[in-house]
C-alpha positions, 0 to 999 in steps of 0.5 A: 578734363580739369584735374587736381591729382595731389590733395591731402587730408586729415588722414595724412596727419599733417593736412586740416581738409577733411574728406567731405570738405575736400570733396565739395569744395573741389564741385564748387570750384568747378574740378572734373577729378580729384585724387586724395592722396594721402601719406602711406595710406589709401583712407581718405581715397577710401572714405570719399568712394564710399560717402560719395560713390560716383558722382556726375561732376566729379571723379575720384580717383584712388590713390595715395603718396607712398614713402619709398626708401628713396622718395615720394611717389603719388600712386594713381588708381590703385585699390590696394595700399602700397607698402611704405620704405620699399625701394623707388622701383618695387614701388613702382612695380606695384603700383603697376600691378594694380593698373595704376600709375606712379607719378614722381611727386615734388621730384627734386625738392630735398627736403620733402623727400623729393625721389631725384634728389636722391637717385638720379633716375626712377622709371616713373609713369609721369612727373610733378614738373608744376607743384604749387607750392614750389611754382616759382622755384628751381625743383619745378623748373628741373623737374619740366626740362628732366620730363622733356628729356625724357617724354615723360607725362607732365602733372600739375599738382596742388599737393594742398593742405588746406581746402583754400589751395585745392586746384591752384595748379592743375592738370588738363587731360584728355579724357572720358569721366572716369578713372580708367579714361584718366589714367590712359589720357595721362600715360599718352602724354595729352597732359597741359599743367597750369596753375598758380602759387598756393598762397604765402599764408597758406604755406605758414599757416601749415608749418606753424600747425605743424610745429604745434602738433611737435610740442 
């Protein structure tokens, strides 16, 4: 399965997707799962599920990027929402609770608040090590030869804020059509990431909204 585990809505506050564009425009694309995941709140997972229900093409996993007191972590099949400003590891042990998965998401870029630019080292359950908006940088790099180090699950992630750079980077897995199956296939380690560059434009176009919306 083809799967873009980190996408952004209008529910994040800084992303101009709506759900229901996200959601046909990863059918037309051709991705097999996608997981919306939000800042510090499970609506736009929530609002998919219930529009959309389950789909023949296209999963949709639960989730969320949780804020921890440390860094971000992606949370990938949960139902509950994880409360914001906890510690790296209480949040981890949530999201466990529920059946999920924490993924460390953009994992040392500082200035997105990448959780091992801050702590040397977190139990996460798998690892961002291809982001799109970093592909060519140092983090993506540091983040694929600490998860191989440590055998850890690799994701490759769009983290995309515009509709345009859903699925640029991916990731591949061994799996049945449903969320269960997902989360499984990635614990095992039977991940591939591969993907591309979200596009310069892309990247400018969100930090100029983002300076709008300051004003």
């Amino acid at each position: 399965m083809i799967i873009d585990p980190h996408i952004h809505s209008t529910y994040s506050g800084d992303s101009t997707a709506t759900v229901k564009d996200i959601v046909k425009h990863s059918r037309k694309i051709g991705l097999d799962a996608i997981a919306i995941a939000d800042h510090n709140t499970l609506k736009g997972s929530e609002v998919a599920l219930k529009e959309f229900g389950k789909m023949d093409d296209l999963v949709i996993i639960p989730a969320m990027e949780v804020s921890t007191s440390k860094g971000h972590i992606v949370a990938l099949g949960i139902s509950e929402e994880i409360p914001k400003g906890i510690s790296p590891e209480e949040t981890v042990e949530l999201i466990r609770v529920q059946g999920g998965i924490a993924v460390a998401a953009h994992p040392f870029v500082s200035y997105r608040e990448g959780l091992f630019t801050n702590v040397k080292f977190v139990d996460v359950d798998a690892m961002e090590t291809l982001n799109s908006r970093y592909i060519f940088g140092y983090s993506n790099w540091r983040a694929k030869n600490m998860a191989n180090e440590r055998n850890i699950p690799q994701i490759g992630a769009s983290d995309a804020h515009f509709l345009g750079a859903i699925g640029s980077c991916v990731t591949e897995v061994e799996a049945d059509f449903s969320v269960d199956s997902i989360i499984k296939g990635i614990l095992s380690g039977k991940t591939n990431v591969f993907g591309d560059r979200t596009p310069l434009p892309l990247i400018l176009k969100e930090v100029i909204n983002k300076k709008i919306r300051r004003i």
